[in-house]
Structures are given as structure tokens and as C-alpha cells.
C-alpha positions in Angstrom: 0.0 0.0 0.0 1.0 3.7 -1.0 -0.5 6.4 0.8 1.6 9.6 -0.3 1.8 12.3 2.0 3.6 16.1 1.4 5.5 15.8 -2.0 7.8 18.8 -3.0 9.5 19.6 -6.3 13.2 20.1 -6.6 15.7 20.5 -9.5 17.5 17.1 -10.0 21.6 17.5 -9.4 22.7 14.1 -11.7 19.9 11.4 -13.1 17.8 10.6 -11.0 16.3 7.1 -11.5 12.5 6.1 -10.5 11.6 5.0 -6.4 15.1 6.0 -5.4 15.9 7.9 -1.8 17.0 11.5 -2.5 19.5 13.5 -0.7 19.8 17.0 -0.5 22.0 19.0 -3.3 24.5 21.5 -2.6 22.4 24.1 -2.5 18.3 25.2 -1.6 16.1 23.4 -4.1 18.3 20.9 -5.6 17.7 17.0 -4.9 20.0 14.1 -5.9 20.2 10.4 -6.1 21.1 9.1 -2.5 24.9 6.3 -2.8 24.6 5.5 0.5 23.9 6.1 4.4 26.2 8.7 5.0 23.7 12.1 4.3 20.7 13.2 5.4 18.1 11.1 3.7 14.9 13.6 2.7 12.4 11.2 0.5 12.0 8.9 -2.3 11.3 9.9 -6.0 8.4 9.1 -7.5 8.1 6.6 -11.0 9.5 9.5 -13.6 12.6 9.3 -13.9 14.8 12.3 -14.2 17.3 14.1 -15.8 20.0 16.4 -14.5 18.8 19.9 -14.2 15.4 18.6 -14.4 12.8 18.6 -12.0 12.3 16.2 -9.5 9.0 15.9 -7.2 10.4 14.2 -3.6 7.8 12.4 -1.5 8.7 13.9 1.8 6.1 11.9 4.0 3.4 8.9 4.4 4.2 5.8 2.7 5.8 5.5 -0.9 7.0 3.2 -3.2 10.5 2.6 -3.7 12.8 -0.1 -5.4 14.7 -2.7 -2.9 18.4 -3.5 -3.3 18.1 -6.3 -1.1 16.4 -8.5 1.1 13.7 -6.7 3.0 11.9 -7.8 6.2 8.3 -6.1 7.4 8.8 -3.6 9.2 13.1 -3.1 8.7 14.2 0.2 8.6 15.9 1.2 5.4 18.9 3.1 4.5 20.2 3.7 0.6 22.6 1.6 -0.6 25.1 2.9 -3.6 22.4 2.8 -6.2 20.0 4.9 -4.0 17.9 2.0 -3.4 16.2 1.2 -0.1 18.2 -1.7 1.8 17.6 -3.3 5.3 19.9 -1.5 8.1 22.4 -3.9 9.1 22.1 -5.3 13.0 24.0 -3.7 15.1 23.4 0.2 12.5 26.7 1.5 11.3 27.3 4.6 13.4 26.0 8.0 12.1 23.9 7.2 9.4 20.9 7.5 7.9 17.6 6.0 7.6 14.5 7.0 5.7 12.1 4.9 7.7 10.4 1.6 7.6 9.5 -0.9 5.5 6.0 -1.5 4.6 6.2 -4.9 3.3 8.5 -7.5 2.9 10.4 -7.9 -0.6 14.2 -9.1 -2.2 16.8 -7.2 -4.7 14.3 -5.2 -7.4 11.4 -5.6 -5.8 9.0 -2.5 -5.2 7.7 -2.5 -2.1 6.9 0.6 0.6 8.3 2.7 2.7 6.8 4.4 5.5 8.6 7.5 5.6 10.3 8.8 8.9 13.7 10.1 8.0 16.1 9.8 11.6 20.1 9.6 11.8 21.7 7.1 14.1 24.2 8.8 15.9 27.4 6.5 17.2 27.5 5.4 20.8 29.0 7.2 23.3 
């Protein structure tokens, strides 16, 4: 299920590929294609795909669909993996990363399956 909540539009900084997680750009209204856990994690773009300079809308809140890069279990939270697809946090969570929320339903590698956004960072342990 897919229950979009507030979706914004940005301009796109690099392609950006269809129900990927989205970082911010460099500067106010840019978006680009999340490689990883290591920035702040702000939504998921929707099924247009995107050129650079383009715009972008973001889905900034409720539940979206995105595109798995791995194994998924209901109700994992999910980071972005190299590609800017959603992946399972690893147990223990890599220290001061980034997660965009939780997943929705279960799915593998390609799959599109939902997130219910709820960006948070995960700071290290003192």
C-alpha cells in the first residue's frame, strides 16, 4: 500500500532514476540520487525518472513506493545503498547514518515495495 503524504519539487543534481531515496544537493532546491547512508536522507522519487537539471517531485512523508536493493523484512528500517535504493539496516546500524524509515512490506533485490517515511540519523554510541 502507497498512501503519499507532502511531495515537493526540486531540480535534480545528476539522473535521478525512479523510487530511489533522494539526498539533499549542494544548495536550496536541488535533490539528488542518495549512494549510500552517510547524508541526510529527505524522501524517495516518485516513478518519472529524471534528468539532470530537471525537476524532481520528492515524497517527503506517508508511505511510498521505492525499489529494494536487497532483502527486506516487514517492518526493517531502510537506509540507501550505492544505487539509492532502499536496503535493510544492518544489525547492530553502522554509526552515524541515515535511515528514511520503515519498510511497509517484505520484498528481495528489485522488488517494489513501501516505505513508511520517517527520515532519523543514528548517531554513534558514546
Amino acid at each position: 500500500m502507497n498512501i503519499p503524504g507532502l511531495t515537493t519539487a526540486r531540480r535534480a543534481v545528476g539522473a535521478i532514476a525512479a523510487r530511489r531515496l533522494l539526498i539533499n544537493g549542494a544548495s536550496n532546491g536541488l535533490a539528488a540520487q542518495a549512494a549510500g547512508a552517510t547524508a541526510l536522507l529527505i524522501g524517495v522519487s516518485t516513478d518519472i525518472p529524471t534528468d539532470d537539471g530537471k525537476p524532481v517531485d520528492v515524497i517527503r512523508g506517508g508511505l511510498a513506493p521505492v525499489e529494494y536493493g536487497g532483502t527486506v523484512a516487514l517492518g526493517a528500517a531502510l537506509t540507501a545503498d550505492a544505487q539509492g535504493r532502499a536496503v535493510a539496516v544492518a544489525v547492530p546500524p553502522a554509526a552515524n547514518s541515515y535511515i528514511i524509515g520503515y519498510a511497509e512490506v517484505a520484498g528481495a533485490a528489485g522488488d517494489i515495495g513501501s516505505v513508511n517515511i520517517a527520515p532519523q540519523f543514528l548517531r554513534a554510541s558514546a
